[in-house]
Backbone of each chain as ProteinMPNN parsed JSONL, in Angstrom:
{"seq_chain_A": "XXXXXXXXXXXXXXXXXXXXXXXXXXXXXXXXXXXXXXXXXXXXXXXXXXXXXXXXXXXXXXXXXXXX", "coords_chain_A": {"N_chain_A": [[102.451, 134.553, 119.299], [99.084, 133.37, 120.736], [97.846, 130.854, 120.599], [94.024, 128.954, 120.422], [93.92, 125.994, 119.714], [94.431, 123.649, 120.347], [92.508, 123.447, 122.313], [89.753, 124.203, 121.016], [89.565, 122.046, 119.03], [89.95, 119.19, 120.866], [87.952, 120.106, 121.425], [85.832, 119.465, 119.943], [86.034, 117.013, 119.632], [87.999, 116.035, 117.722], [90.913, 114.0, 116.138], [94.371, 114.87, 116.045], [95.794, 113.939, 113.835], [93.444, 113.771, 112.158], [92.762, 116.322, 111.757], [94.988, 116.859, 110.498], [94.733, 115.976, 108.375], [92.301, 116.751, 106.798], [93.09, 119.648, 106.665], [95.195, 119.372, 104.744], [97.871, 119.075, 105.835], [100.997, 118.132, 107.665], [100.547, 115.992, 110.271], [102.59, 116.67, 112.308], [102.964, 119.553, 112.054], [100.544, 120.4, 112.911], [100.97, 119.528, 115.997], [102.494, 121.275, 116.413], [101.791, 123.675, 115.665], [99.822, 123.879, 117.801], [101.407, 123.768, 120.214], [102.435, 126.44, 120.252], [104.914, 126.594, 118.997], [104.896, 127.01, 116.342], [104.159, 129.278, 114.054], [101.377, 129.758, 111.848], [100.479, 130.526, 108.078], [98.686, 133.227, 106.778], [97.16, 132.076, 104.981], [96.505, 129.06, 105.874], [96.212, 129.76, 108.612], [93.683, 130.918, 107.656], [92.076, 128.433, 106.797], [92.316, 126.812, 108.707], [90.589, 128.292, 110.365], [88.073, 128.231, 109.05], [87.536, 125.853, 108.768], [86.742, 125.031, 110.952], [85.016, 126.947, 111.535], [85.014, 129.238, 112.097], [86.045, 132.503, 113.455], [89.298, 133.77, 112.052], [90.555, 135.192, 114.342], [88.868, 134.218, 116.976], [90.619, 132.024, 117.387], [93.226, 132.383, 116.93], [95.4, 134.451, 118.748], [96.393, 137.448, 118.875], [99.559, 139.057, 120.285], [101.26, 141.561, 121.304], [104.757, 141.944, 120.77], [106.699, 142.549, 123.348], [108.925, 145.792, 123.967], [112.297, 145.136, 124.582]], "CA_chain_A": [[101.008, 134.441, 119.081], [98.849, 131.837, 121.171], [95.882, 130.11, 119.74], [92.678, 128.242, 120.868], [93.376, 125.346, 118.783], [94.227, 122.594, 120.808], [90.916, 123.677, 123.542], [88.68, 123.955, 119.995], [89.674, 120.617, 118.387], [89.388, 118.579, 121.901], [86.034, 119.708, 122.188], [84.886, 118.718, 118.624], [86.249, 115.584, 119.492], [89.123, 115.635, 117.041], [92.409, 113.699, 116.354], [95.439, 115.68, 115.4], [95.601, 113.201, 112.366], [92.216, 113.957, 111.271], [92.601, 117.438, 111.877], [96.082, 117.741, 109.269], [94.439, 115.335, 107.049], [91.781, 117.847, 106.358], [93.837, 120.832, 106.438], [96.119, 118.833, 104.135], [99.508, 119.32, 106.579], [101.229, 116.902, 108.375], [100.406, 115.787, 111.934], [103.804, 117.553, 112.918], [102.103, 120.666, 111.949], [99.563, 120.635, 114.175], [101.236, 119.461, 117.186], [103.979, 122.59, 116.432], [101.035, 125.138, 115.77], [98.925, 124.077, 119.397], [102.646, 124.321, 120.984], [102.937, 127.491, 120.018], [106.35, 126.757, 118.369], [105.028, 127.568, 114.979], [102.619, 130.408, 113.763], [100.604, 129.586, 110.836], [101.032, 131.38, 107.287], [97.57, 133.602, 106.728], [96.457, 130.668, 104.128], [96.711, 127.95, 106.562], [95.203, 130.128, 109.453], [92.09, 130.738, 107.21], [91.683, 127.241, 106.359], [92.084, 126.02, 109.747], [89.413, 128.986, 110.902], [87.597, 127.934, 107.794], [87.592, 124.265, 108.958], [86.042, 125.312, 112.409], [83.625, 127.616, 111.462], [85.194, 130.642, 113.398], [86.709, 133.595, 112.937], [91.075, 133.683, 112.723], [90.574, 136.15, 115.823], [88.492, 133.361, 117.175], [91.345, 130.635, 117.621], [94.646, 132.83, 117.394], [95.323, 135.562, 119.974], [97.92, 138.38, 118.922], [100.227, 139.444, 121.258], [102.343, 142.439, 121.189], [105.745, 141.621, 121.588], [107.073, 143.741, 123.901], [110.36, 146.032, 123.757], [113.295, 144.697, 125.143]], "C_chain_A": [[100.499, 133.179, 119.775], [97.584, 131.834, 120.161], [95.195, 128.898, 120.709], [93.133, 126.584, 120.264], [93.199, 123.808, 119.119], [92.985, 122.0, 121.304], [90.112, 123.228, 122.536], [88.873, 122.611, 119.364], [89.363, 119.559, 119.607], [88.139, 118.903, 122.231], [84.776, 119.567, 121.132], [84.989, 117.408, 118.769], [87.133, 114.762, 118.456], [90.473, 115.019, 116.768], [92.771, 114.615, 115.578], [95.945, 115.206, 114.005], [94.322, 113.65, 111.449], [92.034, 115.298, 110.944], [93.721, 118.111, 110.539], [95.662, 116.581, 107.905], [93.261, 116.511, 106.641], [92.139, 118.746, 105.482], [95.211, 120.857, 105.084], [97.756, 119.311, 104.496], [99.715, 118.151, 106.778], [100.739, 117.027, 109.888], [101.49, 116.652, 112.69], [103.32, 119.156, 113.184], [101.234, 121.268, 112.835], [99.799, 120.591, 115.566], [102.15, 120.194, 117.063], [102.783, 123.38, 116.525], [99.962, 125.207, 117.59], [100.23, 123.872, 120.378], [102.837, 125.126, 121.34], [104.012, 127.739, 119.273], [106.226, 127.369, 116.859], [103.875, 128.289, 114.656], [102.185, 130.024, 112.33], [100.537, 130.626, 109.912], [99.024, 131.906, 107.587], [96.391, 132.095, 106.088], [96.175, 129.221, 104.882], [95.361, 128.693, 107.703], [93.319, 130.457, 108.946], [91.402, 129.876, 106.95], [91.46, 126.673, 107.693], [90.434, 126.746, 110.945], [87.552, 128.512, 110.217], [86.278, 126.663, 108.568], [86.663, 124.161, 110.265], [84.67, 126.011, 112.613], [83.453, 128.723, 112.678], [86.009, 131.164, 112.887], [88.123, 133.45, 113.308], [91.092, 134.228, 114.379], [89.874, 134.729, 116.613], [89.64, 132.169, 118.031], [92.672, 131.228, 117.955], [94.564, 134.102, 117.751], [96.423, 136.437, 119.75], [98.4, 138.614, 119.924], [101.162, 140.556, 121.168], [103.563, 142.133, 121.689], [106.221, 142.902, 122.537], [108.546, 144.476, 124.268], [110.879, 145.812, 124.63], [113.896, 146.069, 126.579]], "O_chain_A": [[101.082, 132.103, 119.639], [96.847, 132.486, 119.421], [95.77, 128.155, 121.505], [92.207, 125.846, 120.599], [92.416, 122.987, 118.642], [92.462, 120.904, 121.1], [89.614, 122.111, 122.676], [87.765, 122.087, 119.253], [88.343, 118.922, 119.344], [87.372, 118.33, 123.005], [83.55, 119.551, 121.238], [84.232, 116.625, 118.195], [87.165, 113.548, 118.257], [91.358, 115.69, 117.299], [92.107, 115.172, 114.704], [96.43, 115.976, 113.176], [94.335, 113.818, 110.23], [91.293, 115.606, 110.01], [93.597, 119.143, 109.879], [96.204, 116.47, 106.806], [93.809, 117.329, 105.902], [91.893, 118.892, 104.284], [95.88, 121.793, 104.646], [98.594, 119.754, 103.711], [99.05, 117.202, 106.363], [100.605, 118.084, 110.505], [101.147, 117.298, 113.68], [103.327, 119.767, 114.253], [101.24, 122.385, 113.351], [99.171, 121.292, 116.36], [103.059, 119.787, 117.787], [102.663, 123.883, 117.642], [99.588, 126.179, 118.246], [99.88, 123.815, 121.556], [103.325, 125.262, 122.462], [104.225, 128.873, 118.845], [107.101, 128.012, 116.28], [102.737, 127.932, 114.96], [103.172, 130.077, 111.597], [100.515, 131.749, 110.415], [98.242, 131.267, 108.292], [95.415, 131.485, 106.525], [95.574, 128.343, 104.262], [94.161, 128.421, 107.729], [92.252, 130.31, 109.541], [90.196, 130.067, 106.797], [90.42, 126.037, 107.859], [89.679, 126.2, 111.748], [86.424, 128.502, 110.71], [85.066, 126.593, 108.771], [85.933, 123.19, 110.465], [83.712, 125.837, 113.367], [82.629, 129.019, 113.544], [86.736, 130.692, 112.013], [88.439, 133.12, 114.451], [91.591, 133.655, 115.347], [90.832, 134.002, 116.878], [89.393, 131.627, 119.107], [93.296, 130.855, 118.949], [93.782, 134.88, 117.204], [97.442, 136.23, 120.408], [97.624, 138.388, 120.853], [102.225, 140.072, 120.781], [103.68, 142.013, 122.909], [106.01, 144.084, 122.268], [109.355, 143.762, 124.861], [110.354, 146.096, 125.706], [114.886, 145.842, 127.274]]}, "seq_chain_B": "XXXXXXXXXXXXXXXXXXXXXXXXXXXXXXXXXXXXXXXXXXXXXXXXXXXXXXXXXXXXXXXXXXXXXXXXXXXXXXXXXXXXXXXXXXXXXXXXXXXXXXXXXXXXXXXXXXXXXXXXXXXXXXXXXXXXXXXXXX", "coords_chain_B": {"N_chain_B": [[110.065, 116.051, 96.655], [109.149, 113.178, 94.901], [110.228, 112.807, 91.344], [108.805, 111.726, 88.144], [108.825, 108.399, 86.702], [110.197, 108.405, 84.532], [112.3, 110.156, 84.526], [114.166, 109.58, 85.94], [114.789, 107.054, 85.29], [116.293, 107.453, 83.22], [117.96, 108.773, 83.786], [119.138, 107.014, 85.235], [119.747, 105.187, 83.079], [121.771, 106.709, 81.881], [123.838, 106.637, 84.03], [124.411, 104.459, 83.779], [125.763, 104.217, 81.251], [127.806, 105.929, 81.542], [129.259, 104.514, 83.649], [130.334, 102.376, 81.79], [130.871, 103.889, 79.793], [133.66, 104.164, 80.91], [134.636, 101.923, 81.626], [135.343, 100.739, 78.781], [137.361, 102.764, 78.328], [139.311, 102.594, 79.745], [142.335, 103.581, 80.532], [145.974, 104.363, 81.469], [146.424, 106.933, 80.185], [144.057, 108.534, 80.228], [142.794, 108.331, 82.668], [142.272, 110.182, 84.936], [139.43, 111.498, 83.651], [137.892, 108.999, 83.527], [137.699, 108.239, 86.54], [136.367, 110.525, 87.625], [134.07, 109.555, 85.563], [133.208, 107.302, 86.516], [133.118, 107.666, 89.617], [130.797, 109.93, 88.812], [128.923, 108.29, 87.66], [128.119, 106.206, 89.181], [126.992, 107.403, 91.313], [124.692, 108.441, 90.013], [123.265, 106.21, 89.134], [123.022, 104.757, 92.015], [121.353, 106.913, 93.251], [119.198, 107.004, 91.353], [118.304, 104.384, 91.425], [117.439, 104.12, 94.078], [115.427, 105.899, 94.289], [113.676, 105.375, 92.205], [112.829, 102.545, 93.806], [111.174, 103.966, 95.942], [109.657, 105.162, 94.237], [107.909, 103.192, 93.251], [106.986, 102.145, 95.635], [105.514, 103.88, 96.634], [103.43, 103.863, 94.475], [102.199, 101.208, 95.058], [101.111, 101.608, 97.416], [98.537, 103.899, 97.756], [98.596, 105.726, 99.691], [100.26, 105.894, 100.902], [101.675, 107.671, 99.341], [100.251, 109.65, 98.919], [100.457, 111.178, 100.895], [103.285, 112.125, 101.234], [103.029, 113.597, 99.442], [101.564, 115.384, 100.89], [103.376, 115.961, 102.998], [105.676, 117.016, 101.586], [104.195, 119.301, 100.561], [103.631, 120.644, 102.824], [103.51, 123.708, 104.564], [105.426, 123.987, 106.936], [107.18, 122.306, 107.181], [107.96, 123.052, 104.491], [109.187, 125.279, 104.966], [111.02, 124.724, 106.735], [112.7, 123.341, 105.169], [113.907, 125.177, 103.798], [115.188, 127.165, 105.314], [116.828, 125.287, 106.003], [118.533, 124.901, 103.806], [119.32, 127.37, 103.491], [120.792, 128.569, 105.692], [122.769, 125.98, 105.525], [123.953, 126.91, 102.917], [125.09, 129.67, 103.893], [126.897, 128.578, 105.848], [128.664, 126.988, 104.167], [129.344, 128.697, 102.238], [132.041, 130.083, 103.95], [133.016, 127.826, 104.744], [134.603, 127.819, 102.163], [135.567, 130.015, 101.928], [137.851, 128.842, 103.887], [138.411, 127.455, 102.798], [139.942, 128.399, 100.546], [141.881, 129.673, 102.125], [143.512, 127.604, 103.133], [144.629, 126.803, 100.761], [146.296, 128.633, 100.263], [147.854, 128.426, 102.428], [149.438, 125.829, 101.567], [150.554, 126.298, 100.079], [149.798, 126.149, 97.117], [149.38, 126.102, 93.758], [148.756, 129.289, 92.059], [146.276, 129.761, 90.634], [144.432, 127.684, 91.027], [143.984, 129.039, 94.114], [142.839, 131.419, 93.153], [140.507, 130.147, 91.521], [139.099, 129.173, 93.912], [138.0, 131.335, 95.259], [137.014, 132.454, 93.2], [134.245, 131.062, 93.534], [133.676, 131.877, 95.677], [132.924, 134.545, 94.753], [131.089, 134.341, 93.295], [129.144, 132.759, 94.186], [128.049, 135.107, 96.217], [127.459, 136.462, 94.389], [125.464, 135.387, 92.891], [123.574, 135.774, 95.299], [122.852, 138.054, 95.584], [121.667, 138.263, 92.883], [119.602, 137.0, 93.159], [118.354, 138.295, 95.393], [117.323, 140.527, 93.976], [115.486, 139.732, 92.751], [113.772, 138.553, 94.102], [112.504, 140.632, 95.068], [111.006, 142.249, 93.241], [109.342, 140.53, 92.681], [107.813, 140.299, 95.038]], "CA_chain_B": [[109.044, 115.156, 95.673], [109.901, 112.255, 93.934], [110.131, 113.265, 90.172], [108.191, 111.013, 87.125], [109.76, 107.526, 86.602], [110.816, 108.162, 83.76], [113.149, 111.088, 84.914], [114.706, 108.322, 87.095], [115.451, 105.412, 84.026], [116.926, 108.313, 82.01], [119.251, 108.819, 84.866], [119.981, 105.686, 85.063], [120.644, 105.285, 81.988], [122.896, 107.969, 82.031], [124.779, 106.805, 85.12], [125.474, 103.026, 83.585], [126.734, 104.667, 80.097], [128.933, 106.64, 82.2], [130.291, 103.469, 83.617], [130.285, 101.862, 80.495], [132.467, 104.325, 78.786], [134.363, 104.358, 82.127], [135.446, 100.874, 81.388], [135.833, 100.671, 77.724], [138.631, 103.911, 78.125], [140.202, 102.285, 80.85], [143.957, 103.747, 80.221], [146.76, 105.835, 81.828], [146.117, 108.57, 80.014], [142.452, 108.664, 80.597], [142.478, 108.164, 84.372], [141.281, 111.401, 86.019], [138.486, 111.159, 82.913], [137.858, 107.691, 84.473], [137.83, 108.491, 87.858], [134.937, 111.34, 87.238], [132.897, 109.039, 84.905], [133.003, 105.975, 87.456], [131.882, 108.415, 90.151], [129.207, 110.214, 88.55], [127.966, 107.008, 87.435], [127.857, 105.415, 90.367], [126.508, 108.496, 91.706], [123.444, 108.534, 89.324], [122.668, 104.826, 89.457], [122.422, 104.736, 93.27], [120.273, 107.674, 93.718], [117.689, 107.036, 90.488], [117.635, 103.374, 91.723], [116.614, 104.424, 95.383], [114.051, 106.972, 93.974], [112.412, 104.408, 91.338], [112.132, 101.835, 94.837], [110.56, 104.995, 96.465], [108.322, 105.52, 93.327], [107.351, 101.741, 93.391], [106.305, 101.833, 96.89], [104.302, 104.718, 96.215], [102.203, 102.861, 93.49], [101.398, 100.247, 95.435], [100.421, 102.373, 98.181], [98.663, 105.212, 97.141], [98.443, 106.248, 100.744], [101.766, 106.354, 101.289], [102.008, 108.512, 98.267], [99.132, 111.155, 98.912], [101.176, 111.281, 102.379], [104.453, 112.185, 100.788], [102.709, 114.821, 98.509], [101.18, 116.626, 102.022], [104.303, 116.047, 103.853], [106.327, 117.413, 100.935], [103.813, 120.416, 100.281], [103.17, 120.807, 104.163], [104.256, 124.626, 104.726], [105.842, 124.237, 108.084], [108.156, 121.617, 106.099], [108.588, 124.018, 103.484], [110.007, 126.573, 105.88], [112.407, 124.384, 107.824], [113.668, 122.825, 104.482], [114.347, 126.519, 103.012], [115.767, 127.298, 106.638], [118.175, 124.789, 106.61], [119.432, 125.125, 102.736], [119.97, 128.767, 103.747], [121.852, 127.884, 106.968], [124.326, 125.182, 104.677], [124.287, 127.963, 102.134], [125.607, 130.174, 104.738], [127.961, 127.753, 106.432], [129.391, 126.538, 103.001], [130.619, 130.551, 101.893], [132.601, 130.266, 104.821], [134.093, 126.703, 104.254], [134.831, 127.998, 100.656], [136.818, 130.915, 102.279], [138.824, 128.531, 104.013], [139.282, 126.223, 101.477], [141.178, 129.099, 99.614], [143.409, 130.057, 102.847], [144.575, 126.614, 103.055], [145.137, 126.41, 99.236], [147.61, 129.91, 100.249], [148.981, 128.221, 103.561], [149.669, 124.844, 101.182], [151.29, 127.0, 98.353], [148.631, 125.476, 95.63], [149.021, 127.246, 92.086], [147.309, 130.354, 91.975], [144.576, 129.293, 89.975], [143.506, 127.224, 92.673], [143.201, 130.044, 95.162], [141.676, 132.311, 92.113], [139.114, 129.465, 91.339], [138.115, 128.755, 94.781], [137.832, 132.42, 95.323], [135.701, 132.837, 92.086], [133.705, 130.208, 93.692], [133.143, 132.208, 96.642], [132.55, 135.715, 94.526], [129.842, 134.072, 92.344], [128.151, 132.32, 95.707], [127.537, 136.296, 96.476], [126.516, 137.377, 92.878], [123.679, 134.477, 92.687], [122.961, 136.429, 96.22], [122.273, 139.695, 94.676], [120.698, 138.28, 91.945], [118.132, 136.2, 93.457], [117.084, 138.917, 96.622], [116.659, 141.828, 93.654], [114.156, 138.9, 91.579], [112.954, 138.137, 94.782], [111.809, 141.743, 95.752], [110.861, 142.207, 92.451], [108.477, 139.626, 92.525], [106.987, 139.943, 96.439]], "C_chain_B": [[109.778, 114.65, 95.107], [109.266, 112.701, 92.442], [109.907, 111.988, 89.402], [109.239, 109.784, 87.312], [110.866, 107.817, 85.458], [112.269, 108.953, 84.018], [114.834, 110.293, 85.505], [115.437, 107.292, 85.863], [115.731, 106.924, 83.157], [118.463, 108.723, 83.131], [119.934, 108.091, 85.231], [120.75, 105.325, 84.087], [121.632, 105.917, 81.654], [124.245, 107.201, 82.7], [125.281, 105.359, 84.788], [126.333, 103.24, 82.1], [127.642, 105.296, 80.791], [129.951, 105.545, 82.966], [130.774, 102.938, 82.657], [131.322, 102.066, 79.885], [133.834, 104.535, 79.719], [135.427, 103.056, 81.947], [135.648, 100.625, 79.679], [136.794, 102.036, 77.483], [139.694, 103.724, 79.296], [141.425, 102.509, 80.672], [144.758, 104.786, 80.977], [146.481, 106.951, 81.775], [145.456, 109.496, 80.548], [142.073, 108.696, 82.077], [141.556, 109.431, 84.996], [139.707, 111.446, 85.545], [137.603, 109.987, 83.501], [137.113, 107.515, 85.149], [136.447, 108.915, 87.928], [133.734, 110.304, 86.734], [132.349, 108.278, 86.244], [132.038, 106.706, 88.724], [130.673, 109.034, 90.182], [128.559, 109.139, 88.27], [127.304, 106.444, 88.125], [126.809, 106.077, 91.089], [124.796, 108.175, 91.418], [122.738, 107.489, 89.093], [122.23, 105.034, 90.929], [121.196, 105.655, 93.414], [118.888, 107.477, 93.05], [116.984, 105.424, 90.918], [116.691, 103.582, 93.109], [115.398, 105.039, 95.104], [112.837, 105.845, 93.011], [112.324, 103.23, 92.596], [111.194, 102.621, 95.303], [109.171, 104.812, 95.544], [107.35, 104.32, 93.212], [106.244, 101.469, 94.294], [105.059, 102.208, 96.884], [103.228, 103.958, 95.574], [101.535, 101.727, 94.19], [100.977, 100.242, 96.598], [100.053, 103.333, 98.501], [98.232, 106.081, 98.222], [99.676, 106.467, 101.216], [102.474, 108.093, 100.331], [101.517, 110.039, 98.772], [100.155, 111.554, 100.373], [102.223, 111.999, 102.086], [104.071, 113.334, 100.79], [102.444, 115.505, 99.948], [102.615, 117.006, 102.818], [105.458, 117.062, 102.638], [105.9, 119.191, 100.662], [104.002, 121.252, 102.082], [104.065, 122.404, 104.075], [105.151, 125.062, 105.553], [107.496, 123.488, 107.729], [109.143, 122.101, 105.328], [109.647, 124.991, 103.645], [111.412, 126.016, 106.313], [113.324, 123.896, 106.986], [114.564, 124.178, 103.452], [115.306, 127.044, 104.116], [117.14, 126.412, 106.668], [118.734, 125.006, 105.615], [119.915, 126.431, 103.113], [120.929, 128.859, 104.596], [122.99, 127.482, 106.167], [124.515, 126.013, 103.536], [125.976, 128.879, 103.019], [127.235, 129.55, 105.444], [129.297, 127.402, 105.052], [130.263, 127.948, 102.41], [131.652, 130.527, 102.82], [133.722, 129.524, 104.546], [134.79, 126.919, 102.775], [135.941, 128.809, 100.758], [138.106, 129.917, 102.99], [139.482, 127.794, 103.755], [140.706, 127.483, 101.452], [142.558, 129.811, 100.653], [144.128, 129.109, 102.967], [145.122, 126.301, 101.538], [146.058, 127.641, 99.687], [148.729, 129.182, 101.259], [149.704, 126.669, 102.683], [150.618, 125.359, 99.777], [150.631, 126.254, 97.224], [149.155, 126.196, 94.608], [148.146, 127.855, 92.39], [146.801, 130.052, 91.517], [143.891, 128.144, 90.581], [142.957, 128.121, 93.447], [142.101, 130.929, 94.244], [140.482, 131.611, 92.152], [138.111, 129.25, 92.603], [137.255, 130.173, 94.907], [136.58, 133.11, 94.414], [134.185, 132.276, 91.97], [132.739, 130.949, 94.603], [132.148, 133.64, 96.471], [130.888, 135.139, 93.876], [128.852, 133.568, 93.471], [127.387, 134.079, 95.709], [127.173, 136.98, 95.483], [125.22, 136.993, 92.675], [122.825, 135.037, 94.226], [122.244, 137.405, 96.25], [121.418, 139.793, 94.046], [119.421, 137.723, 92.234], [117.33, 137.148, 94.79], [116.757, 140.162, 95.288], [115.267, 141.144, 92.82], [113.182, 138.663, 92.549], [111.862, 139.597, 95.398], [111.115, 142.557, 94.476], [109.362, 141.554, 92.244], [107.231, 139.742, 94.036], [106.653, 141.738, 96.202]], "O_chain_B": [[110.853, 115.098, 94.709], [108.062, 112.919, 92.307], [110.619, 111.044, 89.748], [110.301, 109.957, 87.91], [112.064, 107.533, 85.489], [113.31, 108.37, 83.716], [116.041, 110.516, 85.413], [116.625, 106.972, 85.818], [114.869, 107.153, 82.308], [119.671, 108.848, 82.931], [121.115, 108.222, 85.552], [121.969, 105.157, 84.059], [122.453, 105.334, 80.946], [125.355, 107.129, 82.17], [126.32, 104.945, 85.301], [127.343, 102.59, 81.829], [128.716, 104.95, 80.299], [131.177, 105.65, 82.924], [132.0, 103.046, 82.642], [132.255, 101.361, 79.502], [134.882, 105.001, 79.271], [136.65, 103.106, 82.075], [136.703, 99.993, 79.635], [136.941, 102.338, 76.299], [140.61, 104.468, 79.647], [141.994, 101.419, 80.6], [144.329, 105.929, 81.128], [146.301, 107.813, 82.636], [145.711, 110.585, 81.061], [140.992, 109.129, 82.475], [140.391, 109.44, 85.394], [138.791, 111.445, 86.368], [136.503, 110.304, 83.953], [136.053, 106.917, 84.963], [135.501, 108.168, 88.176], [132.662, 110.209, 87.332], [131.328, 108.572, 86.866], [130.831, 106.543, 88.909], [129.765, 108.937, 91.008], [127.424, 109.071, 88.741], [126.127, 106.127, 87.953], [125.816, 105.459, 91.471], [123.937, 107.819, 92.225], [121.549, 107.657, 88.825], [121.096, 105.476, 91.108], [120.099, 105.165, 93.681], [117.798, 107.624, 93.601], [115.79, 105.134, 90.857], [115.501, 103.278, 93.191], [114.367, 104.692, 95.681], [111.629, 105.659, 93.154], [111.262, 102.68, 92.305], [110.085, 102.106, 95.17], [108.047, 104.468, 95.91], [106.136, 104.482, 93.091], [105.152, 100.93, 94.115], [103.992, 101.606, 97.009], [102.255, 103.499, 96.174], [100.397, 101.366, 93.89], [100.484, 99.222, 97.078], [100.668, 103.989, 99.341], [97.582, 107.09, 97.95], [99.936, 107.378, 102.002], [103.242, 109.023, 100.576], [102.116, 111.102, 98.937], [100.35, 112.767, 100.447], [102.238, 112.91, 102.914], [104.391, 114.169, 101.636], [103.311, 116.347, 100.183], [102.892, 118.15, 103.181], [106.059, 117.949, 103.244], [106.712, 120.111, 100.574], [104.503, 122.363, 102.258], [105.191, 122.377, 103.578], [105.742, 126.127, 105.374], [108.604, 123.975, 107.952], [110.361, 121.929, 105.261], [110.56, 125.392, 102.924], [112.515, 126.561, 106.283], [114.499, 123.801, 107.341], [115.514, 124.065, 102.677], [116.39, 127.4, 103.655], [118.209, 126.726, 107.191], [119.837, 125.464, 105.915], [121.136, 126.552, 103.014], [122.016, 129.274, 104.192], [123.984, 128.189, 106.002], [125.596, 125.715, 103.028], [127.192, 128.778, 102.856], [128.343, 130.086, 105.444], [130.512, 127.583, 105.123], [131.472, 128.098, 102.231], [132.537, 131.225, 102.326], [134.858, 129.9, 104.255], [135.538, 126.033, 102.363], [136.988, 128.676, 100.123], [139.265, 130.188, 102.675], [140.601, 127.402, 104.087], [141.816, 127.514, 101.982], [143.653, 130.251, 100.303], [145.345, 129.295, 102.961], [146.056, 125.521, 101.351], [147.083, 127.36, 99.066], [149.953, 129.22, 101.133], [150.709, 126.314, 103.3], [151.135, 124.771, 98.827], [151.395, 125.762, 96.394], [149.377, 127.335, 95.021], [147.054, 127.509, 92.841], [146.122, 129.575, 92.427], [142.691, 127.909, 90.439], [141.739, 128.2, 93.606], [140.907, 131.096, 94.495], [139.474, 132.112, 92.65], [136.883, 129.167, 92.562], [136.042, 130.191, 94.701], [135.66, 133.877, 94.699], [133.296, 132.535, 91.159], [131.511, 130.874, 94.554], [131.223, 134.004, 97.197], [129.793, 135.647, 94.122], [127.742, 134.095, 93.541], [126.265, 134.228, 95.226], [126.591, 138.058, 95.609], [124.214, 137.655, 92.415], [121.626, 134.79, 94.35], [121.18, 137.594, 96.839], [120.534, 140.649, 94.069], [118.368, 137.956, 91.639], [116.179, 136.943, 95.172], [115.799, 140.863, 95.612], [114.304, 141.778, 92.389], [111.992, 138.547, 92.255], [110.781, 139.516, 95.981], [110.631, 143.639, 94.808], [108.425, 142.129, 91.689], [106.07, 139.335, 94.005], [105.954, 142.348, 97.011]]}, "name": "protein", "num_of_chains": 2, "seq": "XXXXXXXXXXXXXXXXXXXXXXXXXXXXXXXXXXXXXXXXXXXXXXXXXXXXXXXXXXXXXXXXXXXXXXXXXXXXXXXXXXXXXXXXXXXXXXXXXXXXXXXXXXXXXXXXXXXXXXXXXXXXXXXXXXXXXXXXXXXXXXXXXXXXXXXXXXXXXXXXXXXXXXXXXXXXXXXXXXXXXXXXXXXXXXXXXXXXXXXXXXXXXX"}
């Protein structure tokens, strides 16, 4: 799954601190989920959509994996 | 999470009576008895003292604290610390099996190999029992 989230937070003008203090994560968190390395549980992704004032679809981008 | 102080000075307490009676039974007989106390003691002092410094710190920086609590709740956290107990879960059934072949290649008393063995069956019963509570429950 990719997501928007890095693009959308750099153009609010956000730190990645201010952004998991919010969300109440850690900073690690955030710089794993705009990696890509880690996908966000539903509860997290609605909070962070929440937090933005945009729709989940909005920020994270499904992807079909595709068969091997 | 660090658990209440008090949790901590009850553990302590614990872990210097356990020296305590460690040295007032100090005898031949008593040794292996001893042995056990002195270690758990030791055991349960070190760790409740480290945790009541921890809890200290906390208090007198309740930013350090609220920090803990996110980093502790954090779900990404949550995952990798459930991830790895499952992993040393995993790894440990294994080392358990070969405890009990070297207790066969060492000629141990059977009730060594039995116990480790019963060690290893019950590992896979609390397996059973916790995915049918868990599917149960999800």
């Amino acid at each position: 799954m990719k997501n928007k989230l890095e693009e959308i937070r750099k153009q609010r003008g956000i730190k990645q601190e201010e952004l998991a203090t919010a969300l109440e994560v850690s900073r690690q968190t955030i710089g794993s989920l705009e990696n890509g390395r880690y996908n966000p549980s539903i509860l997290l992704a609605f909070k962070i959509a929440l937090f933005f004032d945009k729709t989940i679809e909005e920020i994270f981008i499904y992807e079909e994996e595709k068969p091997c | 999470m660090l658990k209440n102080r008090s949790f901590y000075i009850v553990l302590l307490t614990i872990g210097i009576c356990c020296i305590g009676i460690s040295i007032i039974f100090n005898d031949a007989m008593m040794k292996p008895v001893v042995g056990s106390l002195l270690g758990i003691g030791a055991g349960l002092i070190g760790m409740s003292l480290a945790n009541l410094v921890m809890k200290q710190l906390e208090l007198n920086n309740p930013a350090l604290e609220k920090q803990s609590q996110i980093d502790f709740h954090d779900e990404r956290n949550t995952m990798i610390r459930n991830r790895a107990k499952a992993k040393a879960g995993d790894i440990t059934q294994w080392l358990i099996m070969a405890i009990a072949y070297i207790t066969i290649l060492i000629s141990a008393p059977l009730w060594v190999t039995l116990a480790v063995v019963i060690v290893f069956l019950i590992y896979h019963f609390i397996g059973i029992y916790l995915i049918n509570k868990y599917q149960k429950e999800m």
